[in-house]
Structures are given as C-alpha cells and as structure tokens.
N, C-alpha and C positions, 0 to 999 in steps of 0.2 A: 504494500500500500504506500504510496506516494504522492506526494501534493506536491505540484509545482510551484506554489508560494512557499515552497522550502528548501533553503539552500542549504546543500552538507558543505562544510568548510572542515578543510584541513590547517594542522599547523602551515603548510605552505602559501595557502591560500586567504588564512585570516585576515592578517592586516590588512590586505586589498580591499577583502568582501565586508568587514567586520569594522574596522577601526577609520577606513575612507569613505567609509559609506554614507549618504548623505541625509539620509533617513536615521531611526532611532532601529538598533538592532536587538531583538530577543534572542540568546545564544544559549540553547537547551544543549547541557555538559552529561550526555550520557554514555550507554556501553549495551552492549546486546544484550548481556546477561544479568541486567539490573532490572530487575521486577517493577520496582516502582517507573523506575524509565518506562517504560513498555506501557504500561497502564496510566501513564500520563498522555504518551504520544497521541493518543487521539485529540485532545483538548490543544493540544501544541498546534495539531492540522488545523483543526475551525478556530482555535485565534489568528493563526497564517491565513486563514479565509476571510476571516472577518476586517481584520486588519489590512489586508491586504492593499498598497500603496499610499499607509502610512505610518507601516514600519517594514522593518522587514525580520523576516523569522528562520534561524537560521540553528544546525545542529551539529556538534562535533563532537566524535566520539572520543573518549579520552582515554584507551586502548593503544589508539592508533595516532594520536595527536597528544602527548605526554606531554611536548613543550610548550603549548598554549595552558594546557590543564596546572603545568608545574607556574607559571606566570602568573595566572588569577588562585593558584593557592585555595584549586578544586581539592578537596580530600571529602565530599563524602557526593555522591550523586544521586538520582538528577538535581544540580545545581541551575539554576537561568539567573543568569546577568545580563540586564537589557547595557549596553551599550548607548552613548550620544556623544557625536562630535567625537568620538575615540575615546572618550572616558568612560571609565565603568559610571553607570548612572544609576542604579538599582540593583540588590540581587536578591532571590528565594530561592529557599532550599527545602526538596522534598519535591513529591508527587501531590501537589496541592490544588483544591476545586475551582474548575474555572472562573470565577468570581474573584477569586485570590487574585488570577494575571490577572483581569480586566482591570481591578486596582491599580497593580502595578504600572501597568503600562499605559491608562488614562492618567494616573499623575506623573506621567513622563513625556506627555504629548505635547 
C-alpha cells in the first residue's frame, strides 16, 4: 500500500527532500518490524491526503538511514518530527490518534 503524497527519504536524500523543502515536512522515523509503526501508517496516509500541498509527509526508515536517525537522536520509534524552514519545529513520539497530528501540524501551519 502506497500513497503518493508520501515520500520515502533516505539519509542521502534528506537534506534535499527534508531540510530544503519549502513546505513544513512531517518525517515519520520508523522500521518494518515496529508494531506501532505499522498501525500508525494508515493515519500517516490520510494526513499525507489530507494535507496534501500544505505540507509534505515524508518517511524514513531508521534501519536503513542510521545517520539521519543518529542526528535527530531517534532512540525509541515511531518518532514524527514535523520539520520548517530546516529546523526541527515539532516532534511526537508513539503511534498516536489522528487528532494528536492534526494538533501538531495545524499549530505549525
């Protein structure tokens, strides 16, 4: 299952997609075999829908991308740090009700 308002970012790829970005970025820090990741990811898709061309919603997994995850001093997942202007602007931690983003990321608009 995949939504196209959702961009997988790499450590390679972050800074580009992530920190230049010109929108405010949702950056969901998960791993395959993380339960609560998994049973969030639906809520992550319909705010990447909802949102949709007023932020942007983006996912890296922290397996495969250690040195973005070792930079924002991810240790426990899923972590989401909204991103603005390149600065961390928000972050929650946990597999939390979609009501919890919408907070998050209407007082970061």
């Amino acid at each position: 299952m995949s939504n196209e308002n959702v961009t997988q970012v790499s450590d390679a790829s972050f800074d580009g997609d992530i920190l230049k970005s010109n929108v405010p970025v949702l950056v969901d820090f998960w791993a395959p075999w993380c339960g609560p990741c998994r049973s969030v990811a639906p809520i992550v898709d319909d705010l990447a829908t909802q949102y949709a061309g007023k932020i942007k919603v983006a996912k890296i997994n922290v397996d495969e991308s250690t040195e973005v995850a070792m930079r924002y001093q991810i240790t426990s997942i899923p972590t989401f740090i909204l991103f603005k202007n390149g600065e961390v602007a928000d972050r929650a931690l946990g597999a939390l009700p979609k009501s919890e983003f919408v907070k998050l990321i209407d007082r970061n608009l």
